[in-house]
C-alpha positions as CSV (number, residue, x, y, z in Angstrom):
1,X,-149.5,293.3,-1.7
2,X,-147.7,293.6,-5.3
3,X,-144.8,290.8,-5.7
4,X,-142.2,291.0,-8.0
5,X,-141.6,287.4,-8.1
6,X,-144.9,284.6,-8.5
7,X,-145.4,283.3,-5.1
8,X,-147.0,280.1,-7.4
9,X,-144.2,279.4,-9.8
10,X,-141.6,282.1,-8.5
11,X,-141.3,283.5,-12.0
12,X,-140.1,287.0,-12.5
13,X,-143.4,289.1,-12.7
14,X,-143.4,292.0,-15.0
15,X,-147.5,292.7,-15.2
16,X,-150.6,292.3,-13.2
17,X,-150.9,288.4,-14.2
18,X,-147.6,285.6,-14.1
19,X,-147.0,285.1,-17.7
20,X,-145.8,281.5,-16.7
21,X,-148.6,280.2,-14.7
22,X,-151.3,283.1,-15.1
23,X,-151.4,284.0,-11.2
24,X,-152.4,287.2,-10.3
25,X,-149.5,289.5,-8.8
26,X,-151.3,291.5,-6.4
27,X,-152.1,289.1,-3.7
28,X,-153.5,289.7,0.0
29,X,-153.3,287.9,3.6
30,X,-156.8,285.6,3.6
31,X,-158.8,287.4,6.4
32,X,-162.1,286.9,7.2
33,X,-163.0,290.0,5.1
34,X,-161.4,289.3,2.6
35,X,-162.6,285.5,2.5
36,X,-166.2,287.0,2.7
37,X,-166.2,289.4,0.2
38,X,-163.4,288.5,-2.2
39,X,-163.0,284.7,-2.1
40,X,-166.2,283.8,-1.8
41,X,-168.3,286.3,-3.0
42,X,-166.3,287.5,-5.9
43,X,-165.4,283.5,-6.8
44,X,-169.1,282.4,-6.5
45,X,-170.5,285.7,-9.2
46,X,-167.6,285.3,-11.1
47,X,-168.5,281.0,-11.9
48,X,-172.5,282.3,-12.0
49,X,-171.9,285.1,-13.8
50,X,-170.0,282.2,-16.8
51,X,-173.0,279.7,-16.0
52,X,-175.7,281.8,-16.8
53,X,-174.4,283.7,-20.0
54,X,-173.6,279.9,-21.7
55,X,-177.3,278.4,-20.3
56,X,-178.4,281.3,-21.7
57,X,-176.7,281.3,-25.2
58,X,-177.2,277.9,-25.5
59,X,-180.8,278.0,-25.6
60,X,-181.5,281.2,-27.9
61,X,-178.2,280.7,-30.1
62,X,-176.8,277.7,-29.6
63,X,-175.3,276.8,-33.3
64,X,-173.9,280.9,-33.2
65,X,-172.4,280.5,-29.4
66,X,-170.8,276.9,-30.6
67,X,-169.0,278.5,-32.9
68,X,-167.8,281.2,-31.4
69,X,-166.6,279.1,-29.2
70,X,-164.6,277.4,-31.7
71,X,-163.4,280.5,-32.8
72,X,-161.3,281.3,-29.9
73,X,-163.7,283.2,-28.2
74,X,-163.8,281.5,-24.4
75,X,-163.5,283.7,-22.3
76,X,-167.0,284.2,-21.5
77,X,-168.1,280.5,-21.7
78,X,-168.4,278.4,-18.9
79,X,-167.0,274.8,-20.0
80,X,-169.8,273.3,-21.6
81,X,-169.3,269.6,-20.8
82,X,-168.9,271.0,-17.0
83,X,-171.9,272.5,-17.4
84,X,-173.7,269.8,-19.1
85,X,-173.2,267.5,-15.7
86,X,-173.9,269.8,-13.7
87,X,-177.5,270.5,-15.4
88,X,-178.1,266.4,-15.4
89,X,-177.5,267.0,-11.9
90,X,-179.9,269.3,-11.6
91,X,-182.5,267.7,-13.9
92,X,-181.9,264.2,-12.1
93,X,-182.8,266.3,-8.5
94,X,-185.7,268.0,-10.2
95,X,-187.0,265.1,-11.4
96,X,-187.4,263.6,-7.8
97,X,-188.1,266.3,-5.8
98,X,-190.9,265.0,-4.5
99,X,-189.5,261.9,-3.0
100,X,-186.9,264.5,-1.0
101,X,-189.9,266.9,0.3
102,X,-193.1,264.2,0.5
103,X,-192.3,262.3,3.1
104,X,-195.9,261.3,4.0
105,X,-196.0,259.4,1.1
106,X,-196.6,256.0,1.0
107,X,-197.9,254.8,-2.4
108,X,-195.8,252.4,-3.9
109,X,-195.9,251.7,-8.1
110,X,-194.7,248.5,-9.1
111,X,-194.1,248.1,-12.3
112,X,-195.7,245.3,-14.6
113,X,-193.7,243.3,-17.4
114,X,-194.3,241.1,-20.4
115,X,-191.0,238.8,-19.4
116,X,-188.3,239.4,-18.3
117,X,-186.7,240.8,-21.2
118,X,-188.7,243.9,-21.0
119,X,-188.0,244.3,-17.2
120,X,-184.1,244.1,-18.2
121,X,-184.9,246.6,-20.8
122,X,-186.6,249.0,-19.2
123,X,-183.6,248.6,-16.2
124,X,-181.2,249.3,-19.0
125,X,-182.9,252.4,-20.1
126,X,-183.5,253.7,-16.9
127,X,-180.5,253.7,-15.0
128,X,-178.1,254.2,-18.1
129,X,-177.9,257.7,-18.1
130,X,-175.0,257.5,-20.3
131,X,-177.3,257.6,-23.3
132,X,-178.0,260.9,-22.4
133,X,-174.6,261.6,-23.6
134,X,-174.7,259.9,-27.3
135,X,-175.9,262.8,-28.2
136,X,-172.5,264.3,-28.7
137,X,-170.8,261.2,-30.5
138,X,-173.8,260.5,-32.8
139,X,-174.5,264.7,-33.6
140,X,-171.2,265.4,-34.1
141,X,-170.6,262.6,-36.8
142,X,-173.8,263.3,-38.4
143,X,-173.2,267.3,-38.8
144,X,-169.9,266.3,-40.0
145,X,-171.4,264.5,-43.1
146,X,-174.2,266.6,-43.6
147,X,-172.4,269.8,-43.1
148,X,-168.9,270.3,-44.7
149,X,-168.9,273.7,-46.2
150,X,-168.2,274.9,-42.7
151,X,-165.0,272.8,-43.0
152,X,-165.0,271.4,-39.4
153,X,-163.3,268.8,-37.8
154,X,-165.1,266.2,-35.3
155,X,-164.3,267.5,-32.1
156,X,-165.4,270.7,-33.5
157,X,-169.1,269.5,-34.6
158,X,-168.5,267.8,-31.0
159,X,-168.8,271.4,-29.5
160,X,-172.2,272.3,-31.0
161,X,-173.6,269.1,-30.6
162,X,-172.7,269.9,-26.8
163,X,-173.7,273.1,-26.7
164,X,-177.4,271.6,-28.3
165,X,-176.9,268.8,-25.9
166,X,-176.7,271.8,-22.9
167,X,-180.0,273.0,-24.4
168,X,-182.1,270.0,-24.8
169,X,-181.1,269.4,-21.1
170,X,-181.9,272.6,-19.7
171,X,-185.1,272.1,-21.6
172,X,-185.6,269.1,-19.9
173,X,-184.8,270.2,-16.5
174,X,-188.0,273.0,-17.3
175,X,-190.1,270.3,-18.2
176,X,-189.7,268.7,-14.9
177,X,-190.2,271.6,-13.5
178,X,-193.4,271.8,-15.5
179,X,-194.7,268.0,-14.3
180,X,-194.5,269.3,-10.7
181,X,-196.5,272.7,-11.4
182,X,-198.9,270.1,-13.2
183,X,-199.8,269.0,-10.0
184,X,-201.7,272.0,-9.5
185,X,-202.8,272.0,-13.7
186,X,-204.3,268.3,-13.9
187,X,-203.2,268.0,-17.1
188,X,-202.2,265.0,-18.6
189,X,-199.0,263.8,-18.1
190,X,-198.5,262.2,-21.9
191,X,-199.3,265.0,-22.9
192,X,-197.2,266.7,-21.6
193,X,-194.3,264.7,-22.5
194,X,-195.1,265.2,-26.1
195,X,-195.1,268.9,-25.6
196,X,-191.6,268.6,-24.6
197,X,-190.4,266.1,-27.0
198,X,-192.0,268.3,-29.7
199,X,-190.2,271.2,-28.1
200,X,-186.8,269.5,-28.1
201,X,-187.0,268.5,-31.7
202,X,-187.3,271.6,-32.9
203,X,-184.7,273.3,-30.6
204,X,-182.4,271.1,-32.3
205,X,-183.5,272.0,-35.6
206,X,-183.3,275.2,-34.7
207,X,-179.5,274.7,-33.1
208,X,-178.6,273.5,-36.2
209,X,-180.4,276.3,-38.3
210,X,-178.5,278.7,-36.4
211,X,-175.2,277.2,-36.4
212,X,-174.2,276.4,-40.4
213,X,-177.8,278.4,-42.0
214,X,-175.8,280.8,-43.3
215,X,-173.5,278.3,-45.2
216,X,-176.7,277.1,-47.5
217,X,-180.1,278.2,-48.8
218,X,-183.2,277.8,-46.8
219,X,-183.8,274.4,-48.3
220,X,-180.4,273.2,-48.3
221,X,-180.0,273.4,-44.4
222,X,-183.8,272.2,-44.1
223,X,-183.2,269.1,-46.0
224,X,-179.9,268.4,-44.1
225,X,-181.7,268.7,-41.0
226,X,-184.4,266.3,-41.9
227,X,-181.1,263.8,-42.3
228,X,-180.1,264.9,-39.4
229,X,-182.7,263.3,-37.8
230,X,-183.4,260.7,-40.0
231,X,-179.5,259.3,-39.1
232,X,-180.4,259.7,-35.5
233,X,-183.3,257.8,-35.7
234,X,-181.6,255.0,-37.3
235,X,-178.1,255.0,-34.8
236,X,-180.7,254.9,-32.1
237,X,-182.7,251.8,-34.3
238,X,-179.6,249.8,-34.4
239,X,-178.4,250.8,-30.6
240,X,-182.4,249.6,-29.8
241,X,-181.6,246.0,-32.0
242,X,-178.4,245.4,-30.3
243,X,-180.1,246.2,-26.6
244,X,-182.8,244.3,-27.0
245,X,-180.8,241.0,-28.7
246,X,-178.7,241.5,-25.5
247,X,-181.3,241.4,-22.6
248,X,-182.5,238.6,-25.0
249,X,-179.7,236.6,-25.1
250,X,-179.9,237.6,-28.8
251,X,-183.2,235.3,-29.3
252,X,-185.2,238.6,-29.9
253,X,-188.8,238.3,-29.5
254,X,-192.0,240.3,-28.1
255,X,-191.3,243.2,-25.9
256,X,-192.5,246.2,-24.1
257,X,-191.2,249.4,-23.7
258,X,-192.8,252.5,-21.9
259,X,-191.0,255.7,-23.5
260,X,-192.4,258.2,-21.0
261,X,-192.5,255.9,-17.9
């Protein structure tokens, strides 16, 4: 059925979408067909359809599909941010599977510590997985100093840093994918890790590459890379002093960390 007036805002119509509150004009009665294969169906493909396209720019063009982004071109994007939770989501679940599906397991690691600092530490780091997220803060200021000839503001740098951030995660999420077919592999589990650390590192190199490469030579956006990094490993230095004076009681002292568990 085609209104004349928005049944949402009751706005005059005078083309296929409200130009007040962007409803479509030609609504139907919900029936169960309609719920089936319209609602639902249409609804579900439609969100997929947005989910897939930005997982999948994200990981072969991530500094190119950040800025058109920033551009004005949306349309096709799923919300990044969105997107990025969910895929934690998914990671997190991943990441545990086992303890959903094995349920005739009964072994039981407990974990040993130097003192109690390094069991406070290691609580911090586990169940924080806000630091996950300081990504975004501590890449976009960093691509903001390093990067200026694309003449971006913050919260833009904040949208390729997400879009990297959406990337390093999805990457993630295949690694722990990767530890459960590893059950079968019997490879070793460090290893492992460092395949996908190594991988991640130079996806973001590469996000980076792709996203402001074309504003400087070869060298110029390799050496501003290496800074890149080298200011992420020293916000992460300081954010590592300040956690460990706190679980301290700011006495410092000898701790242990385990990186990869």
């Amino acid at each position: 059925m085609i209104n004349t007036i928005c049944l949402n805002c009751e706005k005059k119509l005078t083309d296929k979408f409200c130009s007040s509150c962007g409803q479509k004009a030609d609504t139907h009665r919900i029936s169960f067909r309609n719920f089936i294969f319209h609602d639902l169906l249409h609804g579900t493909f439609h969100i997929e359809r947005g989910m897939l396209f930005t997982a999948k720019q994200s990981l072969i063009r991530p500094g190119k599909a950040a800025l058109e982004y920033i551009s004005g071109k949306r349309k096709r994007y799923y919300n990044v941010f969105l997107l990025i939770l969910i895929t934690t989501g998914l990671m997190i679940f991943i990441r545990h599977m086992d303890q959903f599906f094995d349920t005739n397991s009964e072994v039981v690691v407990k974990k040993v510590f130097l003192n109690d600092a390094s069991k406070r530490l290691d609580e911090i780091l586990n169940q924080s997985k806000i630091f996950i997220f300081l990504f975004v803060p501590f890449g976009a200021l960093n691509s903001f100093i390093l990067f200026r000839r694309k003449k971006l503001n913050l919260s833009e740098h904040s949208i390729i840093s997400g879009m990297i951030l959406l990337g390093i995660l999805l990457i993630g999420t295949l690694g722990n994918i990767l530890f459960h077919i590893n059950l079968i592999m019997h490879l070793s589990d460090e290893f492992l890790s460092w395949l996908v650390t190594a991988f991640i590192l130079l996806y973001v190199g590469f996000g980076y590459f792709n996203a402001f490469g074309s504003d400087y030579s070869n060298l110029g956006t390799a050496y501003r890379v290496i800074l890149f990094f080298g200011l992420i490993c020293l916000e992460l230095l300081i954010l590592f002093y300040i956690l460990v004076g706190f679980v301290t009681n700011w006495k410092y002292g000898e701790i242990i960390i385990a990186p990869f568990g």
